[in-house]
C-alpha positions as CSV (number, residue, x, y, z in Angstrom):
1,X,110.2,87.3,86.5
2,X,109.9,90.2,88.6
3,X,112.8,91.0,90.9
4,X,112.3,90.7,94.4
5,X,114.8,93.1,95.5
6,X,113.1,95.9,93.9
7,X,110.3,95.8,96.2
8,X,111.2,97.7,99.4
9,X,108.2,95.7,101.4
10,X,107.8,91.8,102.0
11,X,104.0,92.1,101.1
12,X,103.0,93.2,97.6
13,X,100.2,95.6,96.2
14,X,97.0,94.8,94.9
15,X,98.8,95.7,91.4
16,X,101.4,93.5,92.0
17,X,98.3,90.4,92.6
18,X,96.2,91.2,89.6
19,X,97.3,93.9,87.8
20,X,100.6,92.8,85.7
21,X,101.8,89.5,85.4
22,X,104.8,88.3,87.5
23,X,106.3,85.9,85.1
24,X,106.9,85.5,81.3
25,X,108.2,82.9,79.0
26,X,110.1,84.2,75.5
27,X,111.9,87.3,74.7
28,X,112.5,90.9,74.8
29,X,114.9,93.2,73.1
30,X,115.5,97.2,75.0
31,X,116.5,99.8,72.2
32,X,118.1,102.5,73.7
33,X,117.5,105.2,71.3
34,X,119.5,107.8,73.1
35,X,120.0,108.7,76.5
36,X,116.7,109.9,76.9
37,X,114.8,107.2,75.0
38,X,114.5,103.6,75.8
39,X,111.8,101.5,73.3
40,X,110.8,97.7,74.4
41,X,109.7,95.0,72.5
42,X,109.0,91.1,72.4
43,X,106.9,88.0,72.5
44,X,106.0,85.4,74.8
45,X,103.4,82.5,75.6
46,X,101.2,84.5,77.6
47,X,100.6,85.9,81.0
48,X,102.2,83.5,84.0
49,X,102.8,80.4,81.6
50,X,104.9,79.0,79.5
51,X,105.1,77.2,76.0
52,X,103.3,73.9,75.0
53,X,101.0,72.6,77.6
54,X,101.7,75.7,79.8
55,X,99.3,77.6,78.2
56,X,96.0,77.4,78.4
57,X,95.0,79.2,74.4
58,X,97.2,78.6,71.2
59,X,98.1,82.4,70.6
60,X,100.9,83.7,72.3
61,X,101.4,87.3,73.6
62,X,103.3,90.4,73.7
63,X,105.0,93.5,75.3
64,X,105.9,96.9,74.2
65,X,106.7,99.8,75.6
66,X,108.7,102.9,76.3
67,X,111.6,104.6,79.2
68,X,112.5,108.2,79.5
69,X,115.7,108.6,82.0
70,X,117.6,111.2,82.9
71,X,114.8,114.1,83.1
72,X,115.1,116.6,85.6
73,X,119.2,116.3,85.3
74,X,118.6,112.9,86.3
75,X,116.0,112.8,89.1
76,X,113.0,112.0,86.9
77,X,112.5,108.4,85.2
78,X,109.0,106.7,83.6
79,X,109.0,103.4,82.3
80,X,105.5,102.8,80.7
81,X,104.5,99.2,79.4
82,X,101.4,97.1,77.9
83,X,101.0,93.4,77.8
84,X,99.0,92.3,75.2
85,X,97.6,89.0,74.5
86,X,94.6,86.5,74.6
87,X,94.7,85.1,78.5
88,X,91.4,82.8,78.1
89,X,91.3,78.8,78.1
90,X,90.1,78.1,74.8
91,X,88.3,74.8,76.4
92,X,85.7,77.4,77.9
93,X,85.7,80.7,76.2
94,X,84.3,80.7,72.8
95,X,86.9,82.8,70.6
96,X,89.1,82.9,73.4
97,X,92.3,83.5,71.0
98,X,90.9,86.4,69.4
99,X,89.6,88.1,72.7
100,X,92.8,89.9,74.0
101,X,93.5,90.9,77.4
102,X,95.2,93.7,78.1
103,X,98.2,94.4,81.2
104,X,98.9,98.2,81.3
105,X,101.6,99.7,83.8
106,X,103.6,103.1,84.3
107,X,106.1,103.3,86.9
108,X,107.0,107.4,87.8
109,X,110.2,107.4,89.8
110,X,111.1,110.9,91.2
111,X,114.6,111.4,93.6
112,X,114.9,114.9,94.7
113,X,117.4,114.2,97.0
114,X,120.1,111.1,97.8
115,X,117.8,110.1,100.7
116,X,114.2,110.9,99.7
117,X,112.6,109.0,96.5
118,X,109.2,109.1,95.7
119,X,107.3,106.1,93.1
120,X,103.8,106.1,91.9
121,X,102.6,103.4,89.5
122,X,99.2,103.8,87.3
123,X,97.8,100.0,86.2
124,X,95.2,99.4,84.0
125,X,94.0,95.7,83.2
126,X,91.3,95.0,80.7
127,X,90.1,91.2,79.6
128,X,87.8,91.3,76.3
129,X,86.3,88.8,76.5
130,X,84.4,89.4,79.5
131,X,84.7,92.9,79.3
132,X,86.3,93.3,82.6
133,X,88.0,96.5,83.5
134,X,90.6,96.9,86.9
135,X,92.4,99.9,87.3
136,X,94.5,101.7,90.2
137,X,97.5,103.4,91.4
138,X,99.9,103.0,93.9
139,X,102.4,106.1,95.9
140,X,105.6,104.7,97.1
141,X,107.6,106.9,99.5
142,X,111.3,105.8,100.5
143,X,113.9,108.0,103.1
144,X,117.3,107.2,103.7
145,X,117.5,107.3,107.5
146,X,121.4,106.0,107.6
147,X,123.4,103.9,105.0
148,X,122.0,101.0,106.3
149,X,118.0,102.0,107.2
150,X,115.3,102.8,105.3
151,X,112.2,103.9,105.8
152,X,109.0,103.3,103.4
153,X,105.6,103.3,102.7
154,X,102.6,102.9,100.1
155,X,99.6,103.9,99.8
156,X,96.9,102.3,96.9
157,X,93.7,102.2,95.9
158,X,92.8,99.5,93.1
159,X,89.5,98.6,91.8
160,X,87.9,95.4,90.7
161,X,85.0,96.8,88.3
162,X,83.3,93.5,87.5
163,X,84.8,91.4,90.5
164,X,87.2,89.5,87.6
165,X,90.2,90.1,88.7
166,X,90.9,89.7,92.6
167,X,90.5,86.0,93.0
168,X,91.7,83.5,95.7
169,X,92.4,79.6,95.0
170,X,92.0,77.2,98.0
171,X,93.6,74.4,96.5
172,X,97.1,74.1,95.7
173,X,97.1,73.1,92.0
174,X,94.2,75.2,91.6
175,X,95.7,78.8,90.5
176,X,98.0,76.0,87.7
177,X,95.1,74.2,86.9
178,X,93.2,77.9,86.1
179,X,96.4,79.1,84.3
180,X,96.2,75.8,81.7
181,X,92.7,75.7,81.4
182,X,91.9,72.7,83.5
183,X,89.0,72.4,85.9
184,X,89.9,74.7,88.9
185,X,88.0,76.0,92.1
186,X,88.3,80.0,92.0
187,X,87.0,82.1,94.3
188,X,85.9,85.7,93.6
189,X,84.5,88.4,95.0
190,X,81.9,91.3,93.9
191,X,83.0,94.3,92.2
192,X,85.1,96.5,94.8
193,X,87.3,99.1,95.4
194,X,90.1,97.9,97.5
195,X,92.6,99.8,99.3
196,X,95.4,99.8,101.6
197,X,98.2,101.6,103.7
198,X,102.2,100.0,104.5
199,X,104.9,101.5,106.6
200,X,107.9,99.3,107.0
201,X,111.7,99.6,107.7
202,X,114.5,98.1,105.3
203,X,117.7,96.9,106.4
204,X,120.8,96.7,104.5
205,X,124.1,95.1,106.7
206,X,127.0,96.2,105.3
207,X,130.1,93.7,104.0
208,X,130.2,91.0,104.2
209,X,126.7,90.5,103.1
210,X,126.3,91.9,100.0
211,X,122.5,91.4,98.4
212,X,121.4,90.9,101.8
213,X,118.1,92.4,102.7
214,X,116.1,92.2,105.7
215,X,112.7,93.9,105.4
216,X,110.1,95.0,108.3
């Protein structure tokens, strides 16, 4: 699952919605190559779901990827990763398990100084079988105003190119039932180009709270 924490705001980006998906089931193994070098690799039942009647086709799905660290004597990281796998009930798509989808992401993290770090992440999605395309990127901006404040923001533009992606589900069972292929009500809109703008503060007490952050 995606770690909360390393979000500095308590909304999330239209990258973070339908761009990559926020939870796997299976495993992954890091090689780290030399300091320099990290290479990822793994399996798991797909996109949001997990084994047996979680998922919603019988293939299951994968991730690989690479990390560079310490570039720039330390101030320059990437982590680039695709999820690869077919994402389609198999109840309505015909050849649903051969028809991949594919979750691309690159995160560029940059700290010139101990208070200023900059983030941008580039996100492309694309869903074979009905040759759907979303792409976007996002610019993250973070100063240190004191030990315990912190002051961000982020800026995005992502678009939907065949209004596939960006969906909304009124019912409560309705984004599980969508996930595992059962009748669901999904909501979507045309094609669009979606973008958006965030300031917000951060707040980190000191002892004895440790883990403890507040976000604005």
């Amino acid at each position: 699952m995606i770690d909360p924490k390393g979000n500095p705001f308590y909304s999330h980006s239209y990258i973070f919605n339908f761009g990559v998906p926020t939870e796997h089931t299976g495993g992954y193994v890091v090689w780290h190559a030399n300091p320099i070098v990290d290479i990822y690799a793994g399996g798991d039942s797909g996109s949001n779901t997990t084994f047996g009647s979680g998922d919603n086709n019988g293939v299951g799905a994968g991730l690989a990827g690479f990390g560079l660290n310490n570039l720039l004597g330390g101030k320059l990281t990437v982590l680039a990763l695709t999820h690869f796998g077919p994402e389609n009930p198999t109840r309505t798509v015909p050849n649903a398990n051969s028809e991949f989808r594919y979750e691309n992401d690159v995160v560029i993290t940059y700290k010139p100084t101990d208070k200023l770090s900059f983030t941008a992440e580039l996100n492309y999605i694309r869903d074979d079988a009905f040759r759907a395309d979303g792409y976007g990127a996002a610019q993250y901006a973070s100063y240190a105003l004191s030990d315990q404040l912190t002051l961000n923001g982020r800026a995005e533009v992502w678009r939907d190119n065949k209004g596939f992606f960006v969906a909304a589900f009124p019912g409560n069972h309705d984004f599980i039932n969508s996930e595992v292929g059962l009748p669901a009500t999904v909501i979507t809109a045309p094609p669009t180009t979606y973008s958006e703008f965030t300031i917000g503060v951060t707040y980190k007490p000191p002892l004895p709270t440790p883990g403890l952050t507040p976000r604005v």
